[in-house]
Backbone as ProteinMPNN parsed JSONL, in Angstrom:
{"seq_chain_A": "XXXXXXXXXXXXXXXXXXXXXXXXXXXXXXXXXXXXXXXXXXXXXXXXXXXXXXXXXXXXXXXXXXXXXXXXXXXXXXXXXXXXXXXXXXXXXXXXXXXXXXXXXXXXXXXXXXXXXXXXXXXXXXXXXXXXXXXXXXXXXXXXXXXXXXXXXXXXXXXXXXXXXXXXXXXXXXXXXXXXXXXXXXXXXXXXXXXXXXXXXX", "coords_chain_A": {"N_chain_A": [[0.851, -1.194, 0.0], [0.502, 2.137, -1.005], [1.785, 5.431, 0.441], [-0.045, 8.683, -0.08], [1.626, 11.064, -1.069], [2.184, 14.195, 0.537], [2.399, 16.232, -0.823], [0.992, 15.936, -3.255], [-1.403, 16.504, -3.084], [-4.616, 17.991, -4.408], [-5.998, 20.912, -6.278], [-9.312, 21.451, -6.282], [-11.177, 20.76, -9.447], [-13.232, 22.985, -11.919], [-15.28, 21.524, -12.424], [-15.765, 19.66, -10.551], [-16.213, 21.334, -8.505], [-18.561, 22.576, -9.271], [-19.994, 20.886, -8.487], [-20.546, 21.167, -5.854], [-22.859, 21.61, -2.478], [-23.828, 25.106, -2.222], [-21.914, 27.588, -0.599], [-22.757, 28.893, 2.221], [-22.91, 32.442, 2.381], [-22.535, 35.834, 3.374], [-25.366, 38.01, 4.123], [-26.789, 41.331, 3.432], [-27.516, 42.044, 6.136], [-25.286, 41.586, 7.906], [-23.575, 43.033, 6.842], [-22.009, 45.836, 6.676], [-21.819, 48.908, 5.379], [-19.382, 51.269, 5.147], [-18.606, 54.855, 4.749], [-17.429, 56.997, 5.593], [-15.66, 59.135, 8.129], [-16.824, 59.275, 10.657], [-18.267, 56.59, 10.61], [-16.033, 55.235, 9.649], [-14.817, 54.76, 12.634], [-16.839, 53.648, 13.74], [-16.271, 51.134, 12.927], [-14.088, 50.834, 13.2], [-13.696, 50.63, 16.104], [-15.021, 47.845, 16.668], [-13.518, 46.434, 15.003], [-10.871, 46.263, 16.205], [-11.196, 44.688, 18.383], [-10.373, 41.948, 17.532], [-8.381, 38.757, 16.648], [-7.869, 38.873, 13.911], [-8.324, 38.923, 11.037], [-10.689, 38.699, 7.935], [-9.915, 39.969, 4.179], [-9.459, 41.592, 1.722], [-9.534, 44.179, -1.556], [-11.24, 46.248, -4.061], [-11.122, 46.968, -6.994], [-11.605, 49.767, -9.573], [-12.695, 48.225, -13.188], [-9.833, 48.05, -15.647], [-9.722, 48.564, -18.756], [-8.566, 49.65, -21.383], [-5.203, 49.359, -22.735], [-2.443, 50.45, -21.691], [-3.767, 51.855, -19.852], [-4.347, 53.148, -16.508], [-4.698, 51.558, -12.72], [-6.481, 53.825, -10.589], [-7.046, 52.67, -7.842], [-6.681, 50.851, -4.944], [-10.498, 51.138, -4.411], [-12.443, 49.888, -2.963], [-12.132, 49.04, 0.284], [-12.301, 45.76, 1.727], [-13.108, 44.29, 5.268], [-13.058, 41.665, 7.258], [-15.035, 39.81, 10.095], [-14.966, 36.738, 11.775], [-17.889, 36.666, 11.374], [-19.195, 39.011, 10.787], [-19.196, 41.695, 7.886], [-17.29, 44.812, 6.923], [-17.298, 47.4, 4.639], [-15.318, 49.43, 2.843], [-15.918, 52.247, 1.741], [-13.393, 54.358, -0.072], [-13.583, 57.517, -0.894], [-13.566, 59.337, 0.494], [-11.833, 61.519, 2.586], [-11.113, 61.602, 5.505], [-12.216, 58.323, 5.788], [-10.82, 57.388, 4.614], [-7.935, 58.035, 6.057], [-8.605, 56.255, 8.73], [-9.338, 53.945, 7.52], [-6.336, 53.512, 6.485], [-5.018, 53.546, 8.918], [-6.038, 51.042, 10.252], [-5.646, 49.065, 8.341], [-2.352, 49.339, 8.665], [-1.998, 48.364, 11.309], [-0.434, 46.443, 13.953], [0.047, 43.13, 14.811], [-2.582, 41.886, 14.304], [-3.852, 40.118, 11.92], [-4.291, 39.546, 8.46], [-5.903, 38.089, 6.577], [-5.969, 36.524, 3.567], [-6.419, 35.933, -0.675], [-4.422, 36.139, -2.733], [-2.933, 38.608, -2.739], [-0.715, 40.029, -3.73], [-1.274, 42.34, -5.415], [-3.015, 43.685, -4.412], [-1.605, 44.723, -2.081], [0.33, 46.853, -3.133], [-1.058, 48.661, -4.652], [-2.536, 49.549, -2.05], [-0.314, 50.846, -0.774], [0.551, 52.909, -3.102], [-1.907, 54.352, -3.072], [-2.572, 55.155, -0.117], [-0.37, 54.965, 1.42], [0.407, 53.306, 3.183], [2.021, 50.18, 4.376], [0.734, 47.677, 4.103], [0.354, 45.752, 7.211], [1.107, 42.526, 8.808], [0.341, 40.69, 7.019], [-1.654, 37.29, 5.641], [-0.79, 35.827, 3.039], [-3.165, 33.293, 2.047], [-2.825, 31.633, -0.259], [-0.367, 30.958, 0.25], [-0.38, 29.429, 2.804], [-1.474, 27.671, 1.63], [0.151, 26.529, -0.272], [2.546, 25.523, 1.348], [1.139, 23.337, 2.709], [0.93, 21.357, 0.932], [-0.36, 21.872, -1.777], [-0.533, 22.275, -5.005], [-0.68, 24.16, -6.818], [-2.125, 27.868, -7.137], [-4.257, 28.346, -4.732], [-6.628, 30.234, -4.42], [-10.132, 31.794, -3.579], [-12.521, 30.031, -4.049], [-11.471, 27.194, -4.602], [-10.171, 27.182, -1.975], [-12.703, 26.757, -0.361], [-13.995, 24.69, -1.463], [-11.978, 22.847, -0.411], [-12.027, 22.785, 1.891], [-14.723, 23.359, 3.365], [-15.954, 21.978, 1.752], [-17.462, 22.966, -0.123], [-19.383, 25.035, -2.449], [-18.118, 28.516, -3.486], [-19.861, 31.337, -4.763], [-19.219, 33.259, -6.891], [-19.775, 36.295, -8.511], [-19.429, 37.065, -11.914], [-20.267, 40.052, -13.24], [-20.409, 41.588, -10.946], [-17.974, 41.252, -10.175], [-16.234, 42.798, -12.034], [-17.707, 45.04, -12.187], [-18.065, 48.818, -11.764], [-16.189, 50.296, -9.127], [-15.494, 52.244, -8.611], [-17.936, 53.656, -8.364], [-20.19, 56.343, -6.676], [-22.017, 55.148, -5.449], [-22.562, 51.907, -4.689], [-24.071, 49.314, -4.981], [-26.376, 46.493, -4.024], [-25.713, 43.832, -5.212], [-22.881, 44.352, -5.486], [-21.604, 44.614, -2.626], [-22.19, 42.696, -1.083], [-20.85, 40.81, -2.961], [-18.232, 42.393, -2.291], [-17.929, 41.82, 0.32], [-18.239, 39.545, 1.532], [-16.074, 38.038, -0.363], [-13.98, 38.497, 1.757], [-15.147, 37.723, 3.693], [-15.256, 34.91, 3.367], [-12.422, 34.505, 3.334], [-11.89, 34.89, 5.875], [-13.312, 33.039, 7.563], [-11.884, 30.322, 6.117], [-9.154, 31.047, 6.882], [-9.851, 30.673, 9.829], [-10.332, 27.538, 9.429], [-8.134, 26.424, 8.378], [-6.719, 25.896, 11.652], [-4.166, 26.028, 13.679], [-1.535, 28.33, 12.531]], "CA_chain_A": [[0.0, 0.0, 0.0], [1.707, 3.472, -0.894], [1.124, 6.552, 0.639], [-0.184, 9.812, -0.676], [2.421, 12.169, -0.354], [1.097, 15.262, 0.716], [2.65, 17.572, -2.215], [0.006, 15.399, -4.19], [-2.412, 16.931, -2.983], [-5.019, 18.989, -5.82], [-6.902, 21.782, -6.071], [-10.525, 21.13, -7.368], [-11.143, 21.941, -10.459], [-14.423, 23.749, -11.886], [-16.359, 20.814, -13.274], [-15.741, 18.818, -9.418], [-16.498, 22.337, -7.79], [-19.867, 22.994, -9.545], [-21.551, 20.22, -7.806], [-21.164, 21.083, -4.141], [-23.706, 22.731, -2.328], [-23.081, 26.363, -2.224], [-21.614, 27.887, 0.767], [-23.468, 30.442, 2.652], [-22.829, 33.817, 2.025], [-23.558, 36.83, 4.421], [-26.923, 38.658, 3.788], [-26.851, 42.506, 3.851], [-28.071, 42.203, 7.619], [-24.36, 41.649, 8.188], [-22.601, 43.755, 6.041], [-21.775, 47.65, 7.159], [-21.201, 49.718, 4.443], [-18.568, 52.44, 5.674], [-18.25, 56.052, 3.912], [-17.406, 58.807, 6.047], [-14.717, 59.183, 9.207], [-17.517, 58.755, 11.643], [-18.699, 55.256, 10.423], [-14.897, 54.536, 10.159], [-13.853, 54.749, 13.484], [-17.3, 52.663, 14.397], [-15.844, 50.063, 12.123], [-12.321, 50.661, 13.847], [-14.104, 50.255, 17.21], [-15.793, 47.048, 16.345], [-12.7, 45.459, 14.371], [-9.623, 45.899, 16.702], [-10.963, 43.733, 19.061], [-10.294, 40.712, 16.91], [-7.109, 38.736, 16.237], [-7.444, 38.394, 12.597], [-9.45, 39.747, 9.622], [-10.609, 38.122, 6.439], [-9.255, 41.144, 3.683], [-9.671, 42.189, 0.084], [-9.51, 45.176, -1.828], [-11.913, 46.147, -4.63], [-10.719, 48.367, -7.902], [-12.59, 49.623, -11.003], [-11.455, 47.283, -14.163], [-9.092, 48.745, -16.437], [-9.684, 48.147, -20.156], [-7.958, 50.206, -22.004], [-4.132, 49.119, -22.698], [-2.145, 51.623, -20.85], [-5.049, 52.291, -18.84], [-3.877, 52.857, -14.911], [-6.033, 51.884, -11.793], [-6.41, 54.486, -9.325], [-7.697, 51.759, -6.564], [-8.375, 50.579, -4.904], [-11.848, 52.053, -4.276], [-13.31, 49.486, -1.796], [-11.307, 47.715, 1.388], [-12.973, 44.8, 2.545], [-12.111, 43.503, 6.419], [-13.91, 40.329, 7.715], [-14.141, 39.073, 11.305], [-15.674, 35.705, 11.76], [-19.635, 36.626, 11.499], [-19.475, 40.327, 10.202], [-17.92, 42.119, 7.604], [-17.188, 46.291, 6.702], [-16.929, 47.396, 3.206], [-14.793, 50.545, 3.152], [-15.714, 53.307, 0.374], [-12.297, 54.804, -0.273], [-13.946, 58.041, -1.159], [-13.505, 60.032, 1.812], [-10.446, 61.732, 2.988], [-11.077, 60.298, 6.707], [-12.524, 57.427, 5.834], [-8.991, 56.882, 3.869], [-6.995, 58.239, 7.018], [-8.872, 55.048, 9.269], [-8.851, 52.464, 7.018], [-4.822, 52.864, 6.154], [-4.506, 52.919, 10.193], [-6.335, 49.656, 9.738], [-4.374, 48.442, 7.502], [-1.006, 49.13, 9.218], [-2.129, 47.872, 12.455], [0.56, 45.052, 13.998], [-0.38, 41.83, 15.67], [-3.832, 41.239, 13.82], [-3.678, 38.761, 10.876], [-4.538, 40.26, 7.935], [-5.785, 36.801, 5.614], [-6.84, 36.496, 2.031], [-6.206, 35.393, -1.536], [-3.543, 36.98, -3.996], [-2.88, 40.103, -2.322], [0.268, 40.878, -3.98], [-1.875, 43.614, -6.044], [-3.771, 44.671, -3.061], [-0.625, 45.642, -0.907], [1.303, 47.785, -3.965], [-1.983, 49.555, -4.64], [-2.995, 50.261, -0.97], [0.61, 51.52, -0.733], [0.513, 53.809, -3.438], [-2.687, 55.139, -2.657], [-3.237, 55.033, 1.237], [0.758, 55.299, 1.932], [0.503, 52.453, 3.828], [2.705, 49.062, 4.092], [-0.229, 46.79, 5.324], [1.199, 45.123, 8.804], [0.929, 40.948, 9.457], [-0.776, 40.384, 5.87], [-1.591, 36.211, 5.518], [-1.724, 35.202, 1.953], [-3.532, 32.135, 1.857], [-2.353, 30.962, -1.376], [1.057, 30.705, 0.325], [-0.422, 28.669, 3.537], [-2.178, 26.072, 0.776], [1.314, 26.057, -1.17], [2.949, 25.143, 2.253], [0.376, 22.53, 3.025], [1.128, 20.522, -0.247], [-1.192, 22.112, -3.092], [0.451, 22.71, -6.345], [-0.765, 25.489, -7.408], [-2.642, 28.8, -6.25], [-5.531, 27.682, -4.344], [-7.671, 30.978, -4.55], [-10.764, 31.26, -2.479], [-13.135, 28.521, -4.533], [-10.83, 26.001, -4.177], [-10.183, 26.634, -0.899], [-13.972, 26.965, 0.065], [-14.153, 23.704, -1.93], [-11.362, 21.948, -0.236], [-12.273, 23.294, 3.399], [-15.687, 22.942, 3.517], [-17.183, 20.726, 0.646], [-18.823, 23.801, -0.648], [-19.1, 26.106, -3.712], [-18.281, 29.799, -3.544], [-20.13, 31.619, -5.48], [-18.59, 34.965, -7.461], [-20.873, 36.849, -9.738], [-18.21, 38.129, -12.603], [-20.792, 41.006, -13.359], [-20.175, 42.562, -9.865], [-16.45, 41.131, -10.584], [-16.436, 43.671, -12.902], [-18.086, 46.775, -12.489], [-17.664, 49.427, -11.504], [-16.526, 50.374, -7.669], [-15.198, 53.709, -7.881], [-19.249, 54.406, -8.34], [-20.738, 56.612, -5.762], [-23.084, 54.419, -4.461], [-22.333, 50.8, -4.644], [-24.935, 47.914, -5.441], [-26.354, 45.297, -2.991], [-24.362, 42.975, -5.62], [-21.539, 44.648, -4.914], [-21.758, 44.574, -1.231], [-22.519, 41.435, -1.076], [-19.697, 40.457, -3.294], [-17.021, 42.296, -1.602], [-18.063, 41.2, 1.348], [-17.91, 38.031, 0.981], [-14.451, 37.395, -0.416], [-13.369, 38.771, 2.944], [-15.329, 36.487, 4.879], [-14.811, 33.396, 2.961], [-11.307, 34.224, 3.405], [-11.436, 34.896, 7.659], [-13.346, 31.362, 7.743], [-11.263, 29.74, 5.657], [-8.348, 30.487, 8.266], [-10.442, 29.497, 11.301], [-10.655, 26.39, 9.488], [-6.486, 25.796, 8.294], [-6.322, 25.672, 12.141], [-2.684, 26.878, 13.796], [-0.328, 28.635, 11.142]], "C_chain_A": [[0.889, 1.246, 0.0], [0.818, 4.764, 0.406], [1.41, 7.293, 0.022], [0.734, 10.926, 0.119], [1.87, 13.414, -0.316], [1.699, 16.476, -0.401], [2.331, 17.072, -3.466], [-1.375, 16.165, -4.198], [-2.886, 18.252, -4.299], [-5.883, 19.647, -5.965], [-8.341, 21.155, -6.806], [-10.759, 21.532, -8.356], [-12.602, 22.412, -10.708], [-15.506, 22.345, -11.932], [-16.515, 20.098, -11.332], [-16.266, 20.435, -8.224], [-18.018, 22.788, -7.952], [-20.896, 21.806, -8.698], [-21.714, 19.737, -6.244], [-22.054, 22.055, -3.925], [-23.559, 24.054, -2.017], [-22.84, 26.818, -0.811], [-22.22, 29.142, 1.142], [-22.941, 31.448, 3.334], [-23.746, 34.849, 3.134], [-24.275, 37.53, 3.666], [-26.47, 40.158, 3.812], [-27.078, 42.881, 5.356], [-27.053, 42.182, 8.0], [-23.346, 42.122, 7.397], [-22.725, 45.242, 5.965], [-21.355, 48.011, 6.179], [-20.45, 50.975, 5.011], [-17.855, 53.985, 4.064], [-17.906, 57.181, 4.295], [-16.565, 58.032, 7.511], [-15.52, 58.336, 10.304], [-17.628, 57.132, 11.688], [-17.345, 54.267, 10.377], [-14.76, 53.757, 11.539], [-15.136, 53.756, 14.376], [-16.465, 50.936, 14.305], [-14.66, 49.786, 13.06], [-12.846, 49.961, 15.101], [-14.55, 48.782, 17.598], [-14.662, 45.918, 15.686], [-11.279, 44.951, 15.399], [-9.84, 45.05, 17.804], [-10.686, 42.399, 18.767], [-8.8, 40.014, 16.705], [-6.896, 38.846, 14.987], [-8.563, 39.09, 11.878], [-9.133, 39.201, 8.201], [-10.201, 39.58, 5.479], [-8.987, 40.987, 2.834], [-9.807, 43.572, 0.093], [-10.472, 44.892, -3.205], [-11.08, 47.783, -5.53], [-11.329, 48.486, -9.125], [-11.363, 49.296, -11.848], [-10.779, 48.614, -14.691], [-9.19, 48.276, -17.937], [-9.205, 48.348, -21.216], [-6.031, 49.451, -22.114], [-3.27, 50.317, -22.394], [-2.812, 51.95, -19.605], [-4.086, 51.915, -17.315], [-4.676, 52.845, -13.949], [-5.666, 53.249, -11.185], [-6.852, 54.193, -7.778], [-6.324, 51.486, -5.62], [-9.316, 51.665, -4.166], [-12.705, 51.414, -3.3], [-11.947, 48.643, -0.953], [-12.461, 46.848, 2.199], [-12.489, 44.393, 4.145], [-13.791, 42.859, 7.385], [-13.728, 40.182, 9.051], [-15.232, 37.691, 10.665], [-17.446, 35.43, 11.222], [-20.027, 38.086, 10.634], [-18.526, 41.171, 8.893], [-18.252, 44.019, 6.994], [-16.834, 46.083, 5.343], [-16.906, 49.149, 3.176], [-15.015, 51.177, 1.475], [-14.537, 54.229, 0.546], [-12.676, 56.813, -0.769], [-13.711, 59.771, -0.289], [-12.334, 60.606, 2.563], [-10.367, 61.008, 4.391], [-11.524, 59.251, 7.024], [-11.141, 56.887, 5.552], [-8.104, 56.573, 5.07], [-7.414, 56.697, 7.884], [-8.946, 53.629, 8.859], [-7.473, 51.974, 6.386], [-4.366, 52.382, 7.583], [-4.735, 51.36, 10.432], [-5.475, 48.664, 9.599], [-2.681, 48.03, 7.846], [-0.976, 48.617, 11.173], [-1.808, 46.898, 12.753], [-0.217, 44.266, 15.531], [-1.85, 41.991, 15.25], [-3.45, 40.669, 12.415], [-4.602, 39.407, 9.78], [-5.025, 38.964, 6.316], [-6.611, 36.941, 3.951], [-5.742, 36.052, 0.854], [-5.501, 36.159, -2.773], [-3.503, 38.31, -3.751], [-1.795, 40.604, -2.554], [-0.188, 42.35, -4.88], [-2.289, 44.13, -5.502], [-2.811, 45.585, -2.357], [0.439, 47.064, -2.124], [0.491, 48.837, -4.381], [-2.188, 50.388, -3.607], [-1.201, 51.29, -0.659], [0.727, 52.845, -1.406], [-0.668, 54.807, -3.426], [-3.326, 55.715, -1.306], [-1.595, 55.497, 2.055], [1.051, 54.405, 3.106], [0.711, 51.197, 3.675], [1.395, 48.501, 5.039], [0.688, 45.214, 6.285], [0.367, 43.653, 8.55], [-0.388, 40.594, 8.036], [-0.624, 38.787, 5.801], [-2.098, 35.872, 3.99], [-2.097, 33.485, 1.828], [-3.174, 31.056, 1.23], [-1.077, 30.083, -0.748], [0.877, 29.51, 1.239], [-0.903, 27.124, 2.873], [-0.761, 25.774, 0.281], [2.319, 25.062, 0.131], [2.314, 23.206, 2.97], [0.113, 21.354, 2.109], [0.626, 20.653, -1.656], [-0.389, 22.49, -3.73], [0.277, 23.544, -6.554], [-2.079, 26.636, -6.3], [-4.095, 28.084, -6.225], [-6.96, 29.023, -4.963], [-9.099, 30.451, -3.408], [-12.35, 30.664, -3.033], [-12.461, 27.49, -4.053], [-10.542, 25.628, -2.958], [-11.426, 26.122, -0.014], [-14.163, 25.191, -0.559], [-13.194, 22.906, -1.0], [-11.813, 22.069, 1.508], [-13.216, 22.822, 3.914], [-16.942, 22.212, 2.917], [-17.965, 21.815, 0.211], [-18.119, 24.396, -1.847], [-19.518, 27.293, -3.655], [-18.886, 30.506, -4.763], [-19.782, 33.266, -6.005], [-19.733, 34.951, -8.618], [-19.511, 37.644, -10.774], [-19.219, 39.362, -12.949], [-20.551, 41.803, -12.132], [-18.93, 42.284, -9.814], [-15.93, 42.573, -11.285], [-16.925, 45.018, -13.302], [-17.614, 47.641, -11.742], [-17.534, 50.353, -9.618], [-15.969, 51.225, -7.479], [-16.53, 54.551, -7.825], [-19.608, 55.229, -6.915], [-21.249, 55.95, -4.612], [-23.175, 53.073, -4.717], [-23.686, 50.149, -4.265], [-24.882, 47.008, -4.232], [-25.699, 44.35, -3.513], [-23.429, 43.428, -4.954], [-21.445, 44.357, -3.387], [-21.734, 43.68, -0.624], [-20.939, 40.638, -1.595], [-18.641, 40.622, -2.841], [-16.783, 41.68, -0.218], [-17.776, 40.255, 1.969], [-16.528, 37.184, 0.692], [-13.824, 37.401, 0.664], [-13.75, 37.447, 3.94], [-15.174, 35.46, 4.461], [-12.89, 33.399, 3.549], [-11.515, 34.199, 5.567], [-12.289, 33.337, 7.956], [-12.521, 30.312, 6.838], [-9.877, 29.601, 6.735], [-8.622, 29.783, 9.084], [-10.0, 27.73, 10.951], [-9.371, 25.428, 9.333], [-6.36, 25.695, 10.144], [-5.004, 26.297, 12.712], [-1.761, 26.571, 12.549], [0.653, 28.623, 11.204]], "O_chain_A": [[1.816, 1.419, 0.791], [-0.294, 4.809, 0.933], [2.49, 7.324, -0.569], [0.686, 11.428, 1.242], [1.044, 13.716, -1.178], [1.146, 17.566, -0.544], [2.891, 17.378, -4.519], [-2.171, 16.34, -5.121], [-2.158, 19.05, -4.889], [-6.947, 19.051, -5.794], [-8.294, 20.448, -7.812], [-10.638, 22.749, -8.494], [-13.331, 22.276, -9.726], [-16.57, 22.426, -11.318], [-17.679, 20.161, -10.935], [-16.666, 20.179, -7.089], [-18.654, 23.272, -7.016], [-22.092, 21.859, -8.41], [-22.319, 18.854, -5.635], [-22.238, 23.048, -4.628], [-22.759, 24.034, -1.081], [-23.571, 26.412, 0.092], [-22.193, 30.2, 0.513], [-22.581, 31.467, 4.511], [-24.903, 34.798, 3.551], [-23.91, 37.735, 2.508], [-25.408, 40.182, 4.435], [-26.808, 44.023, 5.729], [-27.136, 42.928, 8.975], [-22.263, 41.542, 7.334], [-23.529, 45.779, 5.204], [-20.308, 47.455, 5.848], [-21.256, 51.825, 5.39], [-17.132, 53.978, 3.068], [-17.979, 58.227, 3.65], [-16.712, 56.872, 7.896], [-15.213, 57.236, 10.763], [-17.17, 56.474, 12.622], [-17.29, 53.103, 10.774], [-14.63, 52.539, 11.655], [-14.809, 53.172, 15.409], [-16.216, 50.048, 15.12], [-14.372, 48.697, 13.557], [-12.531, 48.781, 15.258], [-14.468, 48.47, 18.786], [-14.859, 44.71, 15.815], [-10.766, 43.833, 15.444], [-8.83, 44.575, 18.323], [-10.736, 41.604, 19.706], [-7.916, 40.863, 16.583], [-5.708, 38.938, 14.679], [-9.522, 39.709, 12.34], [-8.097, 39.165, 7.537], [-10.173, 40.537, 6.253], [-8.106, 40.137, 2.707], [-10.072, 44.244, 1.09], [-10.621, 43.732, -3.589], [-10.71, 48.891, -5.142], [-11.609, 47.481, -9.777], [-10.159, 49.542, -11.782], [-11.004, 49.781, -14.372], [-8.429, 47.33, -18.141], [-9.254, 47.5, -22.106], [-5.812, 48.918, -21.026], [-3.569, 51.303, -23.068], [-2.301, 52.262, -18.529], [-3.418, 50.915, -17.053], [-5.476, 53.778, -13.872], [-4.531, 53.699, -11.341], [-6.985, 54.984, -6.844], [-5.195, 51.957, -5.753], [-8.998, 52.686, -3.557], [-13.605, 52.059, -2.761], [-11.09, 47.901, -1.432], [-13.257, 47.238, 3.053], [-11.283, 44.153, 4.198], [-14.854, 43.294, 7.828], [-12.59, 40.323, 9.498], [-15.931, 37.617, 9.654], [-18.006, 34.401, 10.845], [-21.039, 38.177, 9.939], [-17.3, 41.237, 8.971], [-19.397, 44.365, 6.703], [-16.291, 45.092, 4.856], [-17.835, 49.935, 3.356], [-14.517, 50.783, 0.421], [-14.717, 55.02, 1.472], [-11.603, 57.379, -0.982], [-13.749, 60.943, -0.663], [-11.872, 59.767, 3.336], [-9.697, 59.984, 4.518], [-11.479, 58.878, 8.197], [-10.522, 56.067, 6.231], [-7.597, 55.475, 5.296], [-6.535, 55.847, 7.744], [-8.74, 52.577, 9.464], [-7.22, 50.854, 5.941], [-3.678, 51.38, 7.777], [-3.837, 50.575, 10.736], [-4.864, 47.835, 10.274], [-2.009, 47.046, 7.539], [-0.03, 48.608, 11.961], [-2.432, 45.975, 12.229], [-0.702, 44.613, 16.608], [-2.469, 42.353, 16.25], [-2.386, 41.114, 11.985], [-5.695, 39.814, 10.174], [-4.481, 39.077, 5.218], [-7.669, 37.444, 3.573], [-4.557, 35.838, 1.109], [-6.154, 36.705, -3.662], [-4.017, 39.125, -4.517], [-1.487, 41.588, -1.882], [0.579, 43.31, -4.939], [-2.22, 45.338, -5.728], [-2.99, 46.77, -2.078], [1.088, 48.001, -1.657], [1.023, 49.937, -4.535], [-2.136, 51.611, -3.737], [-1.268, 52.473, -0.325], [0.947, 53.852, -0.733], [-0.47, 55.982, -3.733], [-4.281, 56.49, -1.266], [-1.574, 56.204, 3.062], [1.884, 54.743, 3.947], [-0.108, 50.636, 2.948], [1.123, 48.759, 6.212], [1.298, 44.191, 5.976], [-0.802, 43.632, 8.166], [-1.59, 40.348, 8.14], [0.574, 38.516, 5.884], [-3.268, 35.689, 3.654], [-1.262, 32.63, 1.533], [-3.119, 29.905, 1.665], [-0.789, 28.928, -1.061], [1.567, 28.524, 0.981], [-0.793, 25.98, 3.313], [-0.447, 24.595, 0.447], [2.755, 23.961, -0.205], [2.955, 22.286, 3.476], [-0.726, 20.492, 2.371], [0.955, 19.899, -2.572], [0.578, 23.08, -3.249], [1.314, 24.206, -6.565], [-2.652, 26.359, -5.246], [-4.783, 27.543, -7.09], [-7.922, 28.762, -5.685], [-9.221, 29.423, -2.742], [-13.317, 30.928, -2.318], [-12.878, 26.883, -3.068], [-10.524, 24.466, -2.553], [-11.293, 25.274, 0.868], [-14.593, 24.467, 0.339], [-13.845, 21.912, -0.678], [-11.799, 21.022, 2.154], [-13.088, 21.982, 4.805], [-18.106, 21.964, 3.231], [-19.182, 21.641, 0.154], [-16.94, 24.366, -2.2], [-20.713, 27.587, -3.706], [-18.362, 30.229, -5.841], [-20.157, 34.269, -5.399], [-20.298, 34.084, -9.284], [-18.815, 38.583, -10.388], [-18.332, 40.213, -12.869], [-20.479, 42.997, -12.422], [-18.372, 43.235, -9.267], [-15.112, 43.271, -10.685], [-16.703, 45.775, -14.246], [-16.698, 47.327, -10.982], [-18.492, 50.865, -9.039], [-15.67, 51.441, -6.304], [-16.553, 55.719, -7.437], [-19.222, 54.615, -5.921], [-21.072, 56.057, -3.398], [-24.315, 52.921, -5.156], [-24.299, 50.51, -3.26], [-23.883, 46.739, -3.564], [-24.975, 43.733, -2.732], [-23.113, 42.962, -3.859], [-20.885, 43.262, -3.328], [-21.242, 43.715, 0.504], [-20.139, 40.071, -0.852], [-17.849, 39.686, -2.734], [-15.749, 41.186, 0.232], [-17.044, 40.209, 2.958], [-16.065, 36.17, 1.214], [-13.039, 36.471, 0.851], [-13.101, 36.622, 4.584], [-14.83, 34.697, 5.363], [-12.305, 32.434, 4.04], [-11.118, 33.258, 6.253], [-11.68, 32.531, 8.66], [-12.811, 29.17, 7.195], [-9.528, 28.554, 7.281], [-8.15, 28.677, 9.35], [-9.548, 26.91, 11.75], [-9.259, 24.28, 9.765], [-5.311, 25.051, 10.167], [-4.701, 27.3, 12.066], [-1.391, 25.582, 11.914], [1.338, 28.842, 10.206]]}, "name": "protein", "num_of_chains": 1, "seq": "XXXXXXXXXXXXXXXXXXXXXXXXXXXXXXXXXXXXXXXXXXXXXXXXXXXXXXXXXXXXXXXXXXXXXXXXXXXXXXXXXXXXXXXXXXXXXXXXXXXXXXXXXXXXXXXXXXXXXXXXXXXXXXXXXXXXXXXXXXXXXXXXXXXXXXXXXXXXXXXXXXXXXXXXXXXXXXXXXXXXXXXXXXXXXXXXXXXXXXXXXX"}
């Protein structure tokens, strides 16, 4: 009898991913939309008691060749049950969600955030503190390639995340952001802060 060496291990792919049952997604009833200093510093109030935070960024596409973002335009940050969805819009909304951001000893987890941290840098001026990319803890853990957060949602909890590419896609330097949207950014965050819970000690 052999054993499976564990840098066998394989991400799911789409066709083995489409037929779990979908994983449930927070509702608007748990998702704060933040746009102004005030609603920041609730958010702040409400987040730093946590050790860790699921965490995405949200930027309008770019289509043009040349074309440069100016994002991002939304910061996502997850705890376990709730999550904030930061409109970038705001000069002190900006100022509280880079403190956020550079805030050491909280866990900062999510999926391909080498574009997130060079963005929030050049637009927020802030090196985000104790960032966990996921990808790296699946690569560690024997997966071949980048897990992303389907596969992990698939490998974690037998379920299927569901992304809408239409709210993938539009536009989030808008004013006034969409219950899609909201929903969507939302979401990536918290799939990613349960997805830690569930890797266990890192």
């Amino acid at each position: 009898m052999h054993n499976i060496s564990v840098a066998s291990r394989l991400t799911p792919d789409k066709d083995a991913i489409a037929l779990l049952p979908p994983f449930e997604r927070l509702g608007l009833d748990r998702i704060e939309l933040v746009q102004t200093a005030e609603q920041a510093e609730v958010a702040r109030m409400h987040l730093v008691g946590h050790s860790a935070w699921g965490f995405d960024t949200e930027s309008k596409p770019t289509f043009r060749v040349g074309e440069v973002s100016d994002g991002p335009h939304v910061l996502q940050l997850s705890t376990e049950n709730r999550a904030w969805v930061f409109q970038l819009h705001d000069p002190g909304c900006r100022v509280i969600a880079a403190d956020l951001l550079g805030h050491k000893g909280i866990a900062k987890a999510g999926f391909g955030l080498g574009d997130d941290r060079k963005r929030i840098l050049q637009k927020l001026g802030v090196e985000p503190a104790d960032i966990l990319e996921l990808n790296t803890v699946f690569r560690e853990r024997g997966y071949r390639r980048d897990m992303g957060v389907k596969g992990a949602v698939a490998v974690m909890f037998q379920q299927r995340f569901i992304k809408s590419k239409k709210a993938a896609t539009s536009n989030w330097s808008a004013p006034r952001l969409t219950d899609a949207q909201l929903i969507y950014a939302a979401n990536d965050a918290y799939a990613a802060r349960r997805v830690l819970d569930a890797l266990g000690p890192i």
